[in-house]
C-alpha positions as CSV (number, residue, x, y, z in Angstrom):
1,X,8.3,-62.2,-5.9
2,X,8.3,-62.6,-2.5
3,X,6.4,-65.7,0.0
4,X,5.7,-65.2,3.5
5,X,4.8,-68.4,5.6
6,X,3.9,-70.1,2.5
7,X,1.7,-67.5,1.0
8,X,2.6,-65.9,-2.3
9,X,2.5,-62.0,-2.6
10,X,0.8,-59.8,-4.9
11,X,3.9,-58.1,-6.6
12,X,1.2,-55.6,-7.6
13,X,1.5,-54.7,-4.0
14,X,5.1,-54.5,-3.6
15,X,5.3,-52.3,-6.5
16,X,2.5,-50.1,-5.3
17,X,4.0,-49.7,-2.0
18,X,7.7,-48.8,-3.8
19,X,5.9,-45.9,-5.6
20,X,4.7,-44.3,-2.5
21,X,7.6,-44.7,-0.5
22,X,9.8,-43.5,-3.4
23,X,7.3,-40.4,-4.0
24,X,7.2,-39.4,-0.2
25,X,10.8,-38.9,-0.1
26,X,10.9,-36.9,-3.4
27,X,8.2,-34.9,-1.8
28,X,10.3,-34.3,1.1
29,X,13.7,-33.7,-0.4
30,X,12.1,-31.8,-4.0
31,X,14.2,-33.5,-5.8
32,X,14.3,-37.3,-8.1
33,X,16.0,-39.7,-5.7
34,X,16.1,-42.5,-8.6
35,X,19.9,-43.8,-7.3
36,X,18.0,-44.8,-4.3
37,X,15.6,-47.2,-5.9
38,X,17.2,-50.5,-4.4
39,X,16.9,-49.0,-0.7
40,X,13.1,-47.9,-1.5
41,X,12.4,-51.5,-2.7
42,X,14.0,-53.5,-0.4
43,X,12.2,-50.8,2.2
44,X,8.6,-51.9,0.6
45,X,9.4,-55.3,0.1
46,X,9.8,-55.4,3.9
47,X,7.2,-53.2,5.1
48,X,4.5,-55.9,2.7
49,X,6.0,-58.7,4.5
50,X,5.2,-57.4,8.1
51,X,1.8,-56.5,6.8
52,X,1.2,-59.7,5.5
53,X,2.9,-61.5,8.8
54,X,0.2,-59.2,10.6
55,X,-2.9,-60.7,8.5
56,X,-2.2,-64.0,8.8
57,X,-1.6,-63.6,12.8
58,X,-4.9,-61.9,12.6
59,X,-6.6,-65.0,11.4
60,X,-4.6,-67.2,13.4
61,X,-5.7,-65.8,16.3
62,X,-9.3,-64.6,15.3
63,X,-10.4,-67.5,12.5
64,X,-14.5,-66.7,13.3
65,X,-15.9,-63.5,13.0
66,X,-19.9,-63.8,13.7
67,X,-22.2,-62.8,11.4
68,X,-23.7,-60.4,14.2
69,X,-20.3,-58.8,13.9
70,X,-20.5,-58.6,9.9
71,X,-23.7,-57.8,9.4
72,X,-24.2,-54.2,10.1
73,X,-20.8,-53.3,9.1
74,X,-22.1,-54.9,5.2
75,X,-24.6,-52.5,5.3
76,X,-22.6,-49.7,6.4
77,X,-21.0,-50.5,3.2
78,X,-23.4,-51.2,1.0
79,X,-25.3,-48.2,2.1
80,X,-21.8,-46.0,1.3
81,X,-21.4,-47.0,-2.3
82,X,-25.6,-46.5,-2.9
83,X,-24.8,-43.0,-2.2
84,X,-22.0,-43.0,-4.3
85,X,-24.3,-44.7,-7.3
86,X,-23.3,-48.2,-7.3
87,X,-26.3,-50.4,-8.6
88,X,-27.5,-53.3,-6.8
89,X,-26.4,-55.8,-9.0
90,X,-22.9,-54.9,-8.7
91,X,-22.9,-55.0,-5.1
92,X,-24.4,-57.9,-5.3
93,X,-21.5,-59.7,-7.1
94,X,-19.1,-57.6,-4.8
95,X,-20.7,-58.9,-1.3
96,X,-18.6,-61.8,-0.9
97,X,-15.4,-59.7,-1.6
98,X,-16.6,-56.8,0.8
99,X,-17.7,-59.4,3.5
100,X,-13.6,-60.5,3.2
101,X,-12.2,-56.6,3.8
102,X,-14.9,-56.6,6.6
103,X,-13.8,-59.3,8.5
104,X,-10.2,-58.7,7.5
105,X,-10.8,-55.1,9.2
106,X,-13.1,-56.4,12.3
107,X,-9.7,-59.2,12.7
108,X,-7.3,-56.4,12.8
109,X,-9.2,-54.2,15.4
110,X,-9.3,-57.3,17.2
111,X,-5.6,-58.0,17.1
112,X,-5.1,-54.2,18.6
113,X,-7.2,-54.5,21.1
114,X,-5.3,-57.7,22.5
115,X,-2.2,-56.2,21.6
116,X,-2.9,-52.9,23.9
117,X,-5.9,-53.9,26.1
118,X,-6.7,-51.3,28.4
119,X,-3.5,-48.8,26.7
120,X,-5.8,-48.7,23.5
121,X,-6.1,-45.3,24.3
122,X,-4.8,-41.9,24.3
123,X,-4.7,-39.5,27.1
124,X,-4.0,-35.2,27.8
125,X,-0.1,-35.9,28.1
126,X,0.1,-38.2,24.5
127,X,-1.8,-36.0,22.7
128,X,0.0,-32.8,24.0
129,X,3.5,-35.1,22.9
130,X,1.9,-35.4,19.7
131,X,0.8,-32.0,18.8
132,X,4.9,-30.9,20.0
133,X,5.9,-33.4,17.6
134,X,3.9,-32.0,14.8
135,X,3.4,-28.5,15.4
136,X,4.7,-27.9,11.7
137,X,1.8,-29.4,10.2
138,X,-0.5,-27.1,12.3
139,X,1.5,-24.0,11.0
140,X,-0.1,-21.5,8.9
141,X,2.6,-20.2,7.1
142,X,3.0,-16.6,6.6
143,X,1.6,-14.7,3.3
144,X,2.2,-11.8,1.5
145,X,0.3,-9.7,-1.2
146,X,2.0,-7.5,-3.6
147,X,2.2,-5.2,-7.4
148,X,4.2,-7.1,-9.7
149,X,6.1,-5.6,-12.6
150,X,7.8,-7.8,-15.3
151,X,10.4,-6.9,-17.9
152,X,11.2,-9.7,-20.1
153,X,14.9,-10.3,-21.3
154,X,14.9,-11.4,-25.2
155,X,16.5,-10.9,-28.0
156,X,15.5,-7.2,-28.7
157,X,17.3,-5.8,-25.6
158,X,20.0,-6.9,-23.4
159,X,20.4,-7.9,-19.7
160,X,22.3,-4.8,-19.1
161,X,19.6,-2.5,-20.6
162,X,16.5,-4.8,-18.7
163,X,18.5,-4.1,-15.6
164,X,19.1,-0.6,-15.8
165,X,15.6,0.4,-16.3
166,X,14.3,-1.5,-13.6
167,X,16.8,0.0,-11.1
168,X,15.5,3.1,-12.5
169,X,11.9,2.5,-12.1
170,X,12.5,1.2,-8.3
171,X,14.2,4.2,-7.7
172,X,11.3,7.1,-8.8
173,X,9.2,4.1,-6.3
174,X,11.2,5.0,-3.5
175,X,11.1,8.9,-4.2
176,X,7.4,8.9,-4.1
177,X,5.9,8.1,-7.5
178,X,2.5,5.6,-7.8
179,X,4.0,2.1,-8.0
180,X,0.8,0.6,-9.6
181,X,1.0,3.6,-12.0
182,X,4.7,2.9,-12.9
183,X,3.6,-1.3,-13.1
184,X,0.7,-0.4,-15.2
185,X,2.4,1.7,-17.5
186,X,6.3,-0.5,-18.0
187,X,5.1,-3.9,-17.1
188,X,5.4,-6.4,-19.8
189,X,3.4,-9.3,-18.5
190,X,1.2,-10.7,-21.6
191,X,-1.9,-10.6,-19.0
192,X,-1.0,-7.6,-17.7
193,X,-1.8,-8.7,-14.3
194,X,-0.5,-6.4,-11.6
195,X,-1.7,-7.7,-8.2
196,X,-0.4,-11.0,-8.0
197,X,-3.1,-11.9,-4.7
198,X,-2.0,-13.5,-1.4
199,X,1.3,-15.7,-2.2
200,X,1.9,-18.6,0.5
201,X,5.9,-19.4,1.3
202,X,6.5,-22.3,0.2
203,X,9.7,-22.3,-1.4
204,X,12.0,-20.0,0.8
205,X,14.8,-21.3,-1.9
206,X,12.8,-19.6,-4.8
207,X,14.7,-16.4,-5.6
208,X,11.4,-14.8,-6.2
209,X,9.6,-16.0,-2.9
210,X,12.7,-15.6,-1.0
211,X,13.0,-11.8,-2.1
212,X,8.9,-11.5,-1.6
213,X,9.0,-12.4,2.2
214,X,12.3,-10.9,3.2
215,X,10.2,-7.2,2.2
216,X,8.3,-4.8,4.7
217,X,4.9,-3.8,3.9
218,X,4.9,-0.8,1.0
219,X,8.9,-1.6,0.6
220,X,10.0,-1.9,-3.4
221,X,12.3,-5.3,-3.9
222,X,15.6,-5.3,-6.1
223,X,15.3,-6.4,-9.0
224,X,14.5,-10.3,-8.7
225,X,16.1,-12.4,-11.9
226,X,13.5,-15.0,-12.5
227,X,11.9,-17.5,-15.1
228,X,13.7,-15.7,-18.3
229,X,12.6,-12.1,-16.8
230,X,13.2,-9.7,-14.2
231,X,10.7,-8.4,-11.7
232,X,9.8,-5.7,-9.2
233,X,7.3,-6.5,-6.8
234,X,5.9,-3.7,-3.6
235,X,4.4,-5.6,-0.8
236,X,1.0,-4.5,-0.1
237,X,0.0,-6.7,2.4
238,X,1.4,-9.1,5.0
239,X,0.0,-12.2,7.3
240,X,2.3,-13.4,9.6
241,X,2.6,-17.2,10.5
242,X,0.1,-18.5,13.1
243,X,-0.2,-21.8,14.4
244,X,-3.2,-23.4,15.3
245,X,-4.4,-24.0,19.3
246,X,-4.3,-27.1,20.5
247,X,-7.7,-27.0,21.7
248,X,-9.0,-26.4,18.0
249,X,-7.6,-29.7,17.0
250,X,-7.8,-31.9,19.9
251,X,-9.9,-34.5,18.5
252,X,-8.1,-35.1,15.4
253,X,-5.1,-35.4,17.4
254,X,-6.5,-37.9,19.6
255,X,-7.3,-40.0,16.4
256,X,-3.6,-39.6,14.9
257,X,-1.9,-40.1,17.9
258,X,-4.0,-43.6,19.1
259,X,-3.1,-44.8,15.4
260,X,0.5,-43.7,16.0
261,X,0.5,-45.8,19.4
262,X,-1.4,-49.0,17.2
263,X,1.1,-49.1,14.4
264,X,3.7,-48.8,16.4
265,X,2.0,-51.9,18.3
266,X,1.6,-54.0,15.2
267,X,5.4,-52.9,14.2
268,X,6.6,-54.4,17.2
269,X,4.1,-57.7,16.7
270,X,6.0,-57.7,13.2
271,X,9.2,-57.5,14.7
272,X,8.6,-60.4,16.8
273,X,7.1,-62.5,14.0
274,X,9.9,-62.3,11.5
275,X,11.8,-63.8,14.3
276,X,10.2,-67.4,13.1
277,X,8.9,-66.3,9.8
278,X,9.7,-68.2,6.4
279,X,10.5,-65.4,4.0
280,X,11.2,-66.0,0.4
281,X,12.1,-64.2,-2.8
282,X,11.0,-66.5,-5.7
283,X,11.4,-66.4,-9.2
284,X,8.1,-66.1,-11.1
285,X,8.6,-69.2,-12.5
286,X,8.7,-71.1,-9.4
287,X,5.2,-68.6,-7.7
288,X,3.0,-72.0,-8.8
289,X,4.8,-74.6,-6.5
């Protein structure tokens, strides 16, 4: 378990934060990253310890918040989980805990603001660095719609054969016969489900998607080996990759990149703080002294 300054840490926390550090990389890389477990703990044992070094200089240097200050935020609150269906009589045995996170949250806006005084902000250039930074995430990727025909390899025919006939099939395609006729009438999908709607890429190293988007509008694939069955598919339909204007984000850019600039702020506070901070790994035994 760790202590920080004293003050005993949640290992519910530490654990919570693990998981979504380890889950964020395994989202990133598709893949289980378990041999990495030590790095991702010591990563979120470390990033709970500057959060905790951040609260308690948040009380150090804010210790009153005025009820003028709480007040109106409560009932911000309060009014929230009414709409939500929360009964009065729970609130009313939460109001000490949610007057806690509100002052916790009003010390932490205050800390900010004296962190970053007048640069607690974000003009035209930052948010123009931002959006360059992150044009990915305002990518619409491109999308394709196509016929689908599935033969299924089993035990009643061989590869060879499956093969063959789908080579065959592709080829009257390309000489002119009906597609959807030829899909309709050799497919062996249990749904029988030609028209497989607009596909996103996603997964440019899926054999299928890969195939899918390298293809020309009305073009007939190869024959795609895929999830115990082999495929044709004709591209119908194509949507090429935009990216959303500037312009047509701006103001949620302006709210990532100011809370991009403030935790970079508190990192740097936490930084400076574990310069003179006591931190401790204890055994669980020894959490009571």
């Amino acid at each position: 378990m760790l202590r920080v300054n004293g003050e005993l840490v949640n290992q519910e926390l530490v654990e919570e934060t693990f998981n979504r550090i380890k889950a964020a990389e395994e989202q990133k890389i598709q893949a289980s990253c378990c041999e990495r477990d030590p790095e991702f703990y010591e990563q979120a044992e470390k990033e709970v310890a500057d959060s905790i070094l951040i609260a308690q200089e948040a009380e150090k240097r804010f210790q009153k918040i005025s009820e003028e200050e709480i007040k109106p935020k409560l009932k911000e609150m309060i009014d929230a989980y009414r709409e939500h269906g929360a009964s009065w009589d729970m609130l009313e045995q939460q109001r000490d805990m949610m007057r806690h996170e509100i002052a916790a949250s009003l010390r932490m806006d205050k800390l900010i603001s004296d962190l970053l005084g007048d640069e607690n902000q974000v003009g035209d250039p930052e948010v123009e660095e931002f959006y360059r930074e992150h044009r990915d995430e305002y990518r619409t990727p491109p999308e394709a719609r196509s016929l689908h025909l599935m033969k299924t390899l089993n035990e009643n025919t061989t590869a060879e054969e499956v093969f063959s006939k789908l080579c065959a099939l592709r080829e009257r395609g390309r000489e002119g016969a009906d597609f959807e006729q030829l899909a309709q009438e050799e497919t062996e999908k249990s749904t029988g489900e030609l028209d497989l709607g607009w596909i996103t890429l996603d997964r440019p190293t899926n054999p299928f998607e890969a195939t899918l988007f390298s293809m020309q509008v009305d073009e007939i694939s190869p024959v795609i080996v895929y999830e115990n069955a082999m495929h044709l598919v004709k591209v119908t339909e194509r949507k090429a990759e935009q990216v959303v204007p500037l312009d047509e984000v701006r103001d949620e850019l302006e709210s990532r990149a100011l809370a991009k600039k403030q935790r970079e702020a508190l990192q740097n506070l936490a930084e400076k703080l574990r310069e003179t901070a006591v931190i401790e790994k204890v055994a669980e035994e020894d959490s009571s002294h």
